[in-house]
C-alpha positions as CSV (number, residue, x, y, z in Angstrom):
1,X,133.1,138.4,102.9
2,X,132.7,135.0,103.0
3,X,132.0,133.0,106.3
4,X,134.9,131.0,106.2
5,X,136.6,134.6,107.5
6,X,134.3,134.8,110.0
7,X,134.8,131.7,111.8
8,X,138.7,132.1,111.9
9,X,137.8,135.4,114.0
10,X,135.2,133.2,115.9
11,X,137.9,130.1,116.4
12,X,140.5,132.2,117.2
13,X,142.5,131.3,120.4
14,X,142.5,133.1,122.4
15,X,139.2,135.2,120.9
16,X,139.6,138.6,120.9
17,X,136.8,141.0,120.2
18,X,135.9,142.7,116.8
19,X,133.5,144.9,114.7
20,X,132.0,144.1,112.2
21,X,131.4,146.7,109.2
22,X,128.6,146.7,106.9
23,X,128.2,148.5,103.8
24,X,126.0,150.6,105.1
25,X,128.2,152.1,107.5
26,X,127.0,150.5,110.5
27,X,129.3,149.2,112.6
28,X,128.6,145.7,114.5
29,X,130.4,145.1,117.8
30,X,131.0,141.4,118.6
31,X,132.5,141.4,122.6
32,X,132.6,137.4,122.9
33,X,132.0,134.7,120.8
34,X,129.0,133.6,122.8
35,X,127.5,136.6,121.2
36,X,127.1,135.3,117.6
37,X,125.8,132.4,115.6
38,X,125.1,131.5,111.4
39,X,121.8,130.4,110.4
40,X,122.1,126.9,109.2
41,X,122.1,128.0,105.5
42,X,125.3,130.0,106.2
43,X,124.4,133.1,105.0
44,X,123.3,135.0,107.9
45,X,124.6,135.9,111.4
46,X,122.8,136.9,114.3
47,X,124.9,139.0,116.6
48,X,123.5,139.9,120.1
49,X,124.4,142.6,122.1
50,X,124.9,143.4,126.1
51,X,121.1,145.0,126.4
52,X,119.4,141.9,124.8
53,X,119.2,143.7,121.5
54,X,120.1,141.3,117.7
55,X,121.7,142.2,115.0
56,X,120.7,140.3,111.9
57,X,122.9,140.1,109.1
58,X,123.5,139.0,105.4
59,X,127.4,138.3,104.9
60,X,127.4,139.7,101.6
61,X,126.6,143.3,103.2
62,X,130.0,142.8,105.2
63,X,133.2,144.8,104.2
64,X,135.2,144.2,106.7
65,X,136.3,142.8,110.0
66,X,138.2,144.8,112.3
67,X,139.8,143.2,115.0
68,X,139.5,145.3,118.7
69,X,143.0,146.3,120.6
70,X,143.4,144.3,123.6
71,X,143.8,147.0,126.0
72,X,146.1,144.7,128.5
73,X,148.6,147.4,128.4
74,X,151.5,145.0,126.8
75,X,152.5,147.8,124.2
76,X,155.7,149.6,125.7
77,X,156.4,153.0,125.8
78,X,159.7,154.4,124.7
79,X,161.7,156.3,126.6
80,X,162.8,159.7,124.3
């Protein structure tokens, strides 16, 4: 994963919230962009969570980025 991938999610207009996956398993919920910064070096990312709790990672233990639905109910339903 490289950070340049990272920072389109970040940039993105309008953000929308995603998870990041490690290669460990562990999954890495990022709820607003607020919530995250790199390290100057560019290698690391600190991601905070909603009870005050960090997550510091390495971006080369990244897989993938996983972007979160939007839940604004603008999917439609069809009618059988």
């Amino acid at each position: 994963m490289t950070i340049e991938k990272l920072r389109e999610m970040y940039n993105a207009q309008p953000f929308r919230p995603f998870v990041i996956h490690l290669a460990d398993g562990r999954e890495i919920p990022v709820h607003h962009r607020d919530f995250i910064m790199s390290v100057p070096s560019g290698r690391t990312i600190v991601v905070a969570q909603a009870d005050d709790t960090l997550n510091i990672i390495d971006l080369l233990l990244i897989t993938d980025l996983e972007l979160k639905p939007t839940g604004n109910g603008s999917r439609r339903r069809r009618n059988p």
